[in-house]
C-alpha positions as CSV (number, residue, x, y, z in Angstrom):
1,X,-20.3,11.6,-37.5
2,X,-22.8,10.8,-34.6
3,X,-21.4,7.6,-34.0
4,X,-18.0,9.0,-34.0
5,X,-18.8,11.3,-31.2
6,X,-20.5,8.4,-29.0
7,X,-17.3,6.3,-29.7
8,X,-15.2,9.2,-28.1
9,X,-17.5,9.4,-25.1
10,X,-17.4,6.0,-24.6
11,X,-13.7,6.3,-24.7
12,X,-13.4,8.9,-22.3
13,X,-15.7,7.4,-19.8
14,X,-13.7,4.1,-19.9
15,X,-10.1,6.0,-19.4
16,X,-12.3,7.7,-16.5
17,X,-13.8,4.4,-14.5
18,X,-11.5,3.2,-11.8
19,X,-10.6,-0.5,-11.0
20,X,-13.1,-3.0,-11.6
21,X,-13.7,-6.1,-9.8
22,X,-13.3,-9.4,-12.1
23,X,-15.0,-12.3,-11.0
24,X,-13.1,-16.0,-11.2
25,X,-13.9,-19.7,-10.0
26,X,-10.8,-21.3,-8.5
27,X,-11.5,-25.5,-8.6
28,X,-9.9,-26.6,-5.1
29,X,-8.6,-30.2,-4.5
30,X,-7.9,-29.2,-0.7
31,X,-11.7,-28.2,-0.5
32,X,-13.5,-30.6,-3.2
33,X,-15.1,-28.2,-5.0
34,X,-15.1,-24.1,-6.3
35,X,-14.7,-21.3,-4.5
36,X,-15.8,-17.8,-6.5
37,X,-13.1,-15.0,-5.8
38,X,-13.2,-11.5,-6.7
39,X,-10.4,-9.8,-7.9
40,X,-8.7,-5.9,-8.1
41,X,-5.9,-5.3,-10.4
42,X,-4.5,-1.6,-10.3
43,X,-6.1,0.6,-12.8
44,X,-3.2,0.6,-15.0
45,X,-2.2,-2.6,-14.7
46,X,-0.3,-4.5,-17.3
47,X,0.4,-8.2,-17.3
48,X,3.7,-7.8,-19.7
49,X,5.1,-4.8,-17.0
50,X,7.9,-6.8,-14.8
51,X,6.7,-4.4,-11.7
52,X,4.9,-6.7,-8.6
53,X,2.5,-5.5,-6.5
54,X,1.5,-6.1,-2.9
55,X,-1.1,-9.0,-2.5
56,X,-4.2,-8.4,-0.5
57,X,-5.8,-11.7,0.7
58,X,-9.8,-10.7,2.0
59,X,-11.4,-13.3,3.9
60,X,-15.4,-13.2,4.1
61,X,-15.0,-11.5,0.7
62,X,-18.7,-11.9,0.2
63,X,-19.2,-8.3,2.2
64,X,-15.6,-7.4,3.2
65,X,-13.8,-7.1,-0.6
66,X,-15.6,-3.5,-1.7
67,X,-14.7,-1.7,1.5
68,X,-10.5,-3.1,1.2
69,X,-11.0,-2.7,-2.7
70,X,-12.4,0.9,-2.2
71,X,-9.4,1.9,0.1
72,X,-6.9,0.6,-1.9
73,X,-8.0,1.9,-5.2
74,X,-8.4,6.0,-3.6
75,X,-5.5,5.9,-1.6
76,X,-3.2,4.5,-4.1
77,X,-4.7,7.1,-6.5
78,X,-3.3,9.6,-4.5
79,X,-0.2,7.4,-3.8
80,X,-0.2,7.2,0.1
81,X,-0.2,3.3,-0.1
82,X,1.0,1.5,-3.4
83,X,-1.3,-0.1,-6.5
84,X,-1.9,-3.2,-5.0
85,X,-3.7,-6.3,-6.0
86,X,-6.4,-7.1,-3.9
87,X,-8.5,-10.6,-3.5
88,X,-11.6,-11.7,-2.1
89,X,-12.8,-15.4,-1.4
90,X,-16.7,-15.7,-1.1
91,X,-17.7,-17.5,1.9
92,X,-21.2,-16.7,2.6
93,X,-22.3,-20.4,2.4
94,X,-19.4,-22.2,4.0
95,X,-18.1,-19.9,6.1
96,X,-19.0,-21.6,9.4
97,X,-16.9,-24.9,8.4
98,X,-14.3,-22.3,6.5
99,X,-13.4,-21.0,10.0
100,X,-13.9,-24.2,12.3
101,X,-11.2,-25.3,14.8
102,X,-11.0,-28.5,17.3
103,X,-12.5,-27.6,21.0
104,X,-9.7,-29.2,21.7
105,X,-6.6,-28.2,20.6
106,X,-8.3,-25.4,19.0
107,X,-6.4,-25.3,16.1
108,X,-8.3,-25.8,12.7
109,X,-9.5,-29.2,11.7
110,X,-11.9,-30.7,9.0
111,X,-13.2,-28.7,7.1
112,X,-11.0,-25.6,8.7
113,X,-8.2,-27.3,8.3
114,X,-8.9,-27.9,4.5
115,X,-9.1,-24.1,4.0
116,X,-6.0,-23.1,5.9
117,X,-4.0,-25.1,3.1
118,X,-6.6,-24.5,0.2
119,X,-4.9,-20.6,1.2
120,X,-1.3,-21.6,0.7
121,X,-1.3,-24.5,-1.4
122,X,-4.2,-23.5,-3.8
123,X,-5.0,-19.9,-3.6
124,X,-1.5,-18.5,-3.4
125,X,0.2,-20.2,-6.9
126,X,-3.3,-19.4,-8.5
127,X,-3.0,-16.1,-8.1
128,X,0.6,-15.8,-8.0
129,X,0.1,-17.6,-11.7
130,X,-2.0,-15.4,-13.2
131,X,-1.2,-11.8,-11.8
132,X,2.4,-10.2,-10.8
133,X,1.8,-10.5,-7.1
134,X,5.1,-9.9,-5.0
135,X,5.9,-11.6,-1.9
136,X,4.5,-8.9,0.7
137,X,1.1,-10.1,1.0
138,X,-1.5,-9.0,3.5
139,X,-4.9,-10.5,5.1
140,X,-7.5,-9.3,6.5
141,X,-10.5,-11.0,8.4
142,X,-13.9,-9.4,10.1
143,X,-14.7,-11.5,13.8
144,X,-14.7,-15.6,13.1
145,X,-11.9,-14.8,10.1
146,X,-10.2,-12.4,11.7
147,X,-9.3,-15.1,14.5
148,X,-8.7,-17.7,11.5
149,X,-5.9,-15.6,10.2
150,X,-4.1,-15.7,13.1
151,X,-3.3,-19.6,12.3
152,X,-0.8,-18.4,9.7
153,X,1.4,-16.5,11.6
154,X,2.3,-19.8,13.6
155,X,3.7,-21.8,10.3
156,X,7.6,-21.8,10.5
157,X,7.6,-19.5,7.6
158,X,4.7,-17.2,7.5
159,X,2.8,-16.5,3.8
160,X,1.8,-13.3,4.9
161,X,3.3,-10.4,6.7
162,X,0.8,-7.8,7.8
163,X,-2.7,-9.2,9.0
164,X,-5.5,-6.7,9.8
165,X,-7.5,-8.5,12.4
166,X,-11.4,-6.6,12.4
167,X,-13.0,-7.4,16.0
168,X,-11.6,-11.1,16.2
169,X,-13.5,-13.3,17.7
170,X,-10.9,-15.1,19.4
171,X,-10.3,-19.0,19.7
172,X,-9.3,-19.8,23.3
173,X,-5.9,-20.0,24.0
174,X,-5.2,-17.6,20.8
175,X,-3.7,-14.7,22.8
176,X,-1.2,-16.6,24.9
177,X,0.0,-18.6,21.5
178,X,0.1,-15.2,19.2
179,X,2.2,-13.2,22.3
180,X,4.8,-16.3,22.3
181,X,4.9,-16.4,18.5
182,X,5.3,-12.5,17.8
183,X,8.3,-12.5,20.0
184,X,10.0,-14.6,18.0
185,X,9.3,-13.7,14.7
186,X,12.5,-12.9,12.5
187,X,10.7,-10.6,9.6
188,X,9.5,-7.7,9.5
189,X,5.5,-8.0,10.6
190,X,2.8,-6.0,10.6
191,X,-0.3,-6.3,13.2
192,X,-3.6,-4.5,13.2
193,X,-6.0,-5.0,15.0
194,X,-9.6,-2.8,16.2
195,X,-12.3,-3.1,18.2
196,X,-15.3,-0.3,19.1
197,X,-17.1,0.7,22.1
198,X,-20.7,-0.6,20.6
199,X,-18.7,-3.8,19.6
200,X,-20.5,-7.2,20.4
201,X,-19.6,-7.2,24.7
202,X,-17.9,-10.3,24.8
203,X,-16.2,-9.6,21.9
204,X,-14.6,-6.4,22.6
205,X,-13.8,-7.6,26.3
206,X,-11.3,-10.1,24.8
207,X,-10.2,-7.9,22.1
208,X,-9.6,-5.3,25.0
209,X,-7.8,-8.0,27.4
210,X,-5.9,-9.0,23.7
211,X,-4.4,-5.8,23.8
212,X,-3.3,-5.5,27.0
213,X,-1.1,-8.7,25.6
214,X,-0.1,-8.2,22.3
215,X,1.6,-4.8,23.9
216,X,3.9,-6.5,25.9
217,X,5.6,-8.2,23.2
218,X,9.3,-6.8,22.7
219,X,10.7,-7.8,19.2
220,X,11.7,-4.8,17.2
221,X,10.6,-6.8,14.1
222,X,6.9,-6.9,15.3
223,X,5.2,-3.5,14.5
224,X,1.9,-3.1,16.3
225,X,-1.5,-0.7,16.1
226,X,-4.7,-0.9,17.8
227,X,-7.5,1.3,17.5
228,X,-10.9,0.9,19.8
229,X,-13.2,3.4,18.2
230,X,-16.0,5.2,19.5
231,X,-19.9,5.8,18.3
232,X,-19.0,2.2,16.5
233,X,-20.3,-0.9,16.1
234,X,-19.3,-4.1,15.2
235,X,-19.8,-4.0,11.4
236,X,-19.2,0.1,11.4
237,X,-15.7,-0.1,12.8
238,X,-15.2,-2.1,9.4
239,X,-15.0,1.1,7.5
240,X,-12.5,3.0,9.8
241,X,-10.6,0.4,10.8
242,X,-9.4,-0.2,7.1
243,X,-7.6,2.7,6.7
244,X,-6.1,3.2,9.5
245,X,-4.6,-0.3,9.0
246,X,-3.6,0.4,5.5
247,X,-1.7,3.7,6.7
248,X,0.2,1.3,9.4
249,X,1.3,-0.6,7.5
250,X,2.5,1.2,4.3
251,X,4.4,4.4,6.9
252,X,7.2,3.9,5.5
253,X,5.8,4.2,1.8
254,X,4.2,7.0,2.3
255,X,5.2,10.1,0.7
256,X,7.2,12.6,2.3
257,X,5.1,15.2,4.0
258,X,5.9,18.2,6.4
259,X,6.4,16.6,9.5
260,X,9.2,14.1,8.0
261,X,10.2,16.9,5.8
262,X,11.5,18.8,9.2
263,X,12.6,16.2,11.4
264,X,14.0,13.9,9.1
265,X,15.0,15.4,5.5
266,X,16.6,18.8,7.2
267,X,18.0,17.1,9.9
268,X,20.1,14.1,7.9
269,X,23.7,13.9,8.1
270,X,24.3,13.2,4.4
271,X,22.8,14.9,1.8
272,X,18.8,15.6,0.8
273,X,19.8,13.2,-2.5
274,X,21.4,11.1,-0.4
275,X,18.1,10.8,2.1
276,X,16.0,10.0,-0.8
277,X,18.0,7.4,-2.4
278,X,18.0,5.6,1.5
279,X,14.6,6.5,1.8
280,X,13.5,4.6,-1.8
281,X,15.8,1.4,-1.0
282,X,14.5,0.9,2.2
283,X,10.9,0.8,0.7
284,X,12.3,-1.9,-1.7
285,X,14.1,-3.6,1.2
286,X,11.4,-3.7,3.2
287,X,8.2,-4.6,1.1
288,X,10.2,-6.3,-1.4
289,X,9.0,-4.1,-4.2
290,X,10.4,-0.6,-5.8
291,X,8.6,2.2,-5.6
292,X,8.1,4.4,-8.2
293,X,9.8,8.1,-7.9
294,X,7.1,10.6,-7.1
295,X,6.5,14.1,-8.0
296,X,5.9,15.0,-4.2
297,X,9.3,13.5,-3.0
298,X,11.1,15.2,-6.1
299,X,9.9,19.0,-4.5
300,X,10.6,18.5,-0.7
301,X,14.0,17.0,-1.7
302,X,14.3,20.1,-4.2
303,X,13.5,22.5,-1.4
304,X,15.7,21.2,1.4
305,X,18.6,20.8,-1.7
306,X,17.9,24.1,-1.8
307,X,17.4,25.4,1.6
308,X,20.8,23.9,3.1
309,X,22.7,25.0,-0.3
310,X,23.7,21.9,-1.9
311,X,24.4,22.2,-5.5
312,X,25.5,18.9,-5.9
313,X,22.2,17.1,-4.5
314,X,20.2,19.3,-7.2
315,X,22.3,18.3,-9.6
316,X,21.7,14.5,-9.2
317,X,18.0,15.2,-8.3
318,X,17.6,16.7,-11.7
319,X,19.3,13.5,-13.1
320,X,17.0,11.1,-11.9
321,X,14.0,13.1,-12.9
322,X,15.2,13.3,-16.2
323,X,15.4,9.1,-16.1
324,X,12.1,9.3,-14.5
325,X,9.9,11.7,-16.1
326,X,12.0,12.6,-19.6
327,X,8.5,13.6,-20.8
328,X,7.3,15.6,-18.4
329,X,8.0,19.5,-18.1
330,X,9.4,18.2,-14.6
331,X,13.0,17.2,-16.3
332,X,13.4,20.8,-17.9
333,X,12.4,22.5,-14.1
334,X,14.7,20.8,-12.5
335,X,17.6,21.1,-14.6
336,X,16.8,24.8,-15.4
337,X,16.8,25.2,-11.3
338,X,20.5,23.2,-11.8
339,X,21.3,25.1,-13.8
340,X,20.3,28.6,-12.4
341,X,21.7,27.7,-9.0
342,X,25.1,27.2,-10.6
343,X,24.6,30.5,-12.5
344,X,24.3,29.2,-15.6
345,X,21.5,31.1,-16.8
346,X,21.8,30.4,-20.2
347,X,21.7,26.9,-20.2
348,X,18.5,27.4,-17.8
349,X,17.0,29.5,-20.0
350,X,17.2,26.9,-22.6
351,X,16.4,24.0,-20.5
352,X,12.9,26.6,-19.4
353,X,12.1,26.7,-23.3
354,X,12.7,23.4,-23.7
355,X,10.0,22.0,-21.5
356,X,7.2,24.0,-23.2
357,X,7.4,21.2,-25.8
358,X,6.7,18.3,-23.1
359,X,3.5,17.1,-20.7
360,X,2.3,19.2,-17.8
361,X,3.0,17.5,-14.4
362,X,0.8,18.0,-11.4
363,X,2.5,20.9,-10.2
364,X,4.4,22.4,-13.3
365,X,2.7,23.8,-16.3
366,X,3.4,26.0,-18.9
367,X,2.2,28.9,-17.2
368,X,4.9,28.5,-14.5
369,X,7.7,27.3,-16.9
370,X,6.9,30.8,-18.8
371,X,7.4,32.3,-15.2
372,X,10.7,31.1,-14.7
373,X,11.4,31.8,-18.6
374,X,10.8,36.0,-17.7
375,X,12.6,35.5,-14.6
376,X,16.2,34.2,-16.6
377,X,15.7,36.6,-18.9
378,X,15.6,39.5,-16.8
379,X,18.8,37.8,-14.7
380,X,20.8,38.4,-18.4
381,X,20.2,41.7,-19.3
């Protein structure tokens, strides 16, 4: 009986721990040798699900991988930003001849110019292989790699479309070549990049001048942030620069709070349904994956359903939780509330019993399905 009871805690403490690192060797032609990687995969993730996640692509993953890991693991918890998969390449040992360019053309060469293809020719279809990675893939780089990452917004079609550049230390000749380049790129791309008031000087004077560029580049595809943050340093800013990347470039992900609730949901010309259904495709548009139907979007489309009077958006909201969450006490809410807006307070009554039988959702529990149970009831006497 002892042992049973240890099993159980065991099993609860596993169901408990949140994503774990795993730790790989990838053998590289391009570099003529191994490279150790570290590796996030969402905390439910399964290999046999068809559903692809963003690829993150850490440079100087050595001391950069935890703090990206760590982001994307709470924030996708609370779904802000999706599950994403998230990889870091070790470069403690070679990460002078990793980064190296010519001081002449200063674009990589030699041993640089091995790892800028290792990336796409190696890397990518190893990961890609092994892991349901989709096609919107991010990289991020801390001073020498976040300059290093620029290189692969130049190729004719870019691997990756957000880059979080962390107090580049840029090549020369860089800025000029990144302004021309953003105003021509054709898909949608994300820039980030930060800097700090206790940044190393010469750094953050070119990061600063950098700016002053990179904002006068017109191309309604290229989407742009910076952030110089103060009482930082050059290794602090690491840790808020992260997130504030991460919530640039997943906006449009992000669930629907009060502010788009009022000046977007109320004020749409079709239908609340209607704006959630746009809302959803757009993600999938976008980032080239679907997002899965939240629990927070359900209730603000519920409330302005309700608040404008339409019936008929309820109905298909309740519809498509039912497809979504047909074992959750959240498909007999919404239908009862169907239902009871119609005046069919039978049939909600019914629908309010019927979800005592199913799973508690974050916001609706048996406690408030009883609630609405009374409330029918006294509606038919």
């Amino acid at each position: 009986m002892k042992n049973f009871y240890v099993f159980l805690l065991i099993l609860f403490v596993s169901v408990q721990l949140p994503a774990q690192a795993i730790y790989k060797t990838i053998d590289s032609y391009k570099l003529e040798g191994t490279r150790e990687l570290k590796i996030q995969l969402p905390r439910n993730y399964n290999p046999e699900d068809k559903r692809s996640y963003p690829l993150i692509i850490v440079l100087d993953g050595d001391y950069l991988f935890e703090p990206v890991a760590g982001n994307i693991d709470y924030q996708s918890y609370w779904e802000d930003i999706p599950d994403c998969i998230v990889v870091g390449i070790n470069q403690a040992s070679s990460r002078v001849d990793d980064f190296y360019y010519d001081e002449e053309t200063y674009f990589p060469s030699h041993n640089g110019a091995a790892f800028y293809e290792f990336m796409a020719a190696e890397l990518l279809p190893f990961i890609e292989d092994q892991y349901n990675a989709s096609n919107f893939r991010i990289v991020v780089g801390h001073d020498l790699s976040a300059n290093f990452i620029n290189y692969y917004m130049f190729k004719d079609d870019p691997i990756f479309r957000a880059y979080v550049t962390l107090s580049p230390d840029f090549a020369p000749e860089m800025v000029n070549r990144l302004q021309q380049r953003m105003n021509i790129l054709t898909d949608e791309t994300f820039y980030y990049m930060a800097t700090a008031d206790a940044d190393i000087k010469a750094i953050r004077a070119s990061v600063v001048e950098a700016d002053a560029v990179i904002k006068t580049v017109e191309n309604e595809k290229f989407h742009y942030k910076f952030d110089e943050f103060k009482d930082a340093n050059h290794y602090s800013l690491v840790g808020r620069g992260i997130p504030k990347a991460l919530n640039q470039i997943f906006t449009l992900f992000k669930p629907i709070n009060a502010k788009e609730y009022k000046e977007q949901v109320l004020t749409y010309e079709g239908t609340p349904f209607e704006y959630l259904m746009k809302k959803y495709a757009d993600i999938e548009r976008f980032y080239g994956f679907e997002k899965k139907l939240i629990e927070n979007d359900v209730r603000a489309i519920a409330a302005a359903s309700n608040k404008k009077g339409d019936v008929e958006s309820l109905k298909e909201l309740s519809k498509l939780v039912n497809k979504h969450f047909s074992k959750s006490m959240l498909s007999a809410y919404y239908s009862g509330m169907y239902n009871e807006k119609i005046g069919n307070f039978k049939r909600a009554l019914q629908r309010y019993k019927s979800g005592l039988l199913l799973e508690p959702s974050q916001t609706v529990d048996k406690e408030i399905m009883l609630d609405k149970m009374y409330e029918i009831q006294e509606k038919i006497k």
